[in-house]
C-alpha positions in Angstrom: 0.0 0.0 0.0 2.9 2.5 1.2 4.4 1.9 -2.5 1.4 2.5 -4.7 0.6 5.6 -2.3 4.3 6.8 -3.5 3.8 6.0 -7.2 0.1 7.6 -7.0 1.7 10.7 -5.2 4.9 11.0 -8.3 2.3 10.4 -11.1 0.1 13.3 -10.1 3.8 15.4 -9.5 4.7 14.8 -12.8 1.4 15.7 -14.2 1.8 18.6 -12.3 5.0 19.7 -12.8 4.6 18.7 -16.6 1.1 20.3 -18.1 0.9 22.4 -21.3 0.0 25.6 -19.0 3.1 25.1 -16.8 5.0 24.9 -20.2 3.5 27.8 -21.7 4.4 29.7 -18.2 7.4 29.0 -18.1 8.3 30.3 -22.0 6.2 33.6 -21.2 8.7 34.2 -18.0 11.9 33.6 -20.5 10.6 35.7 -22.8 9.9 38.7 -20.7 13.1 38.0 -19.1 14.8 37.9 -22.6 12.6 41.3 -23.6 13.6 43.1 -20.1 17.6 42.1 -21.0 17.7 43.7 -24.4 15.7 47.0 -23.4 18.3 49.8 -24.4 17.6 51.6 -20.9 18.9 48.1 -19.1 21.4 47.5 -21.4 22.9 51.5 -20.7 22.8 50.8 -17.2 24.3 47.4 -17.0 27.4 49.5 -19.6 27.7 52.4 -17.3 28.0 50.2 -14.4 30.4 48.1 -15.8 32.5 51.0 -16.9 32.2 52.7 -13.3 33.1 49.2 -11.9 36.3 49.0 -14.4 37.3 52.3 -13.4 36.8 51.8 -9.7 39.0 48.8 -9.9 42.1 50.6 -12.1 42.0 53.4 -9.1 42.2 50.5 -6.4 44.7 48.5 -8.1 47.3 51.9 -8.5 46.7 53.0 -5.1 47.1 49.5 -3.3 49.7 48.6 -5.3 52.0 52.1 -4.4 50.6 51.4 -0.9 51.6 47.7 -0.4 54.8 47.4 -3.2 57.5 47.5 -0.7 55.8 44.6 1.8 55.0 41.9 -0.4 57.2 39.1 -1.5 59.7 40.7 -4.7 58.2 37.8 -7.2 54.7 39.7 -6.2 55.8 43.2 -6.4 57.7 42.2 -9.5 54.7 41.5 -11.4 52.8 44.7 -10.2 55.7 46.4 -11.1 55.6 44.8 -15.1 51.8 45.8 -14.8 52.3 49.6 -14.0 54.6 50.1 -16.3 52.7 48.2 -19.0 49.4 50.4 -18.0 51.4 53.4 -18.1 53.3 52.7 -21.7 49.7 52.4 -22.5 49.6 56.0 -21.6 46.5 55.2 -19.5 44.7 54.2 -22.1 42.0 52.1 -20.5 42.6 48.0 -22.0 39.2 46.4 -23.4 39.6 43.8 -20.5 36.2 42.9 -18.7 33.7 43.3 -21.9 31.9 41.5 -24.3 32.2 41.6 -28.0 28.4 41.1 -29.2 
């Protein structure tokens, strides 16, 4: 009896879980979510904040790095040495690192 209570009870689960209108839900709520993505307003926003966020992180990683240079291991201060200069050969020009190519 247990047993056939616990097939009954995954039968109507699956019927559940598996209907036509849960289906057709679940496409509505990707498409709205797909519509909502690739609205230009969202997609400015997620730019700008992904631009802020880059330039957030250059300012951090100069300031630590002439903060904290002299007590880290020389292998470590070595390479953020290699990557200050390269940044600044660059003449500050900010690297394409971090985005997408769409």
């Amino acid at each position: 009896m247990r047993y056939r209570l616990t097939f009954i009870a995954g039968v109507a689960l699956g019927y559940v879980l598996g209907t036509r209108a849960g289906r057709e839900r679940y496409e509505q709520l990707k498409k709205s979510a797909r519509q909502f993505a690739e609205n230009p307003a969202v997609r400015n926003a997620a730019e700008s904040a992904a631009h802020s966020g880059r330039d957030i992180a250059g300012k951090a990683y100069h300031s630590v790095s002439d903060k904290v240079g002299d007590r880290v291991p020389a292998s470590v201060a070595e390479r953020v040495r290699s990557l200050k200069e390269r940044s600044s050969q660059n003449g500050g020009v900010e690297d394409d690192w971090g985005t997408t190519n769409t």
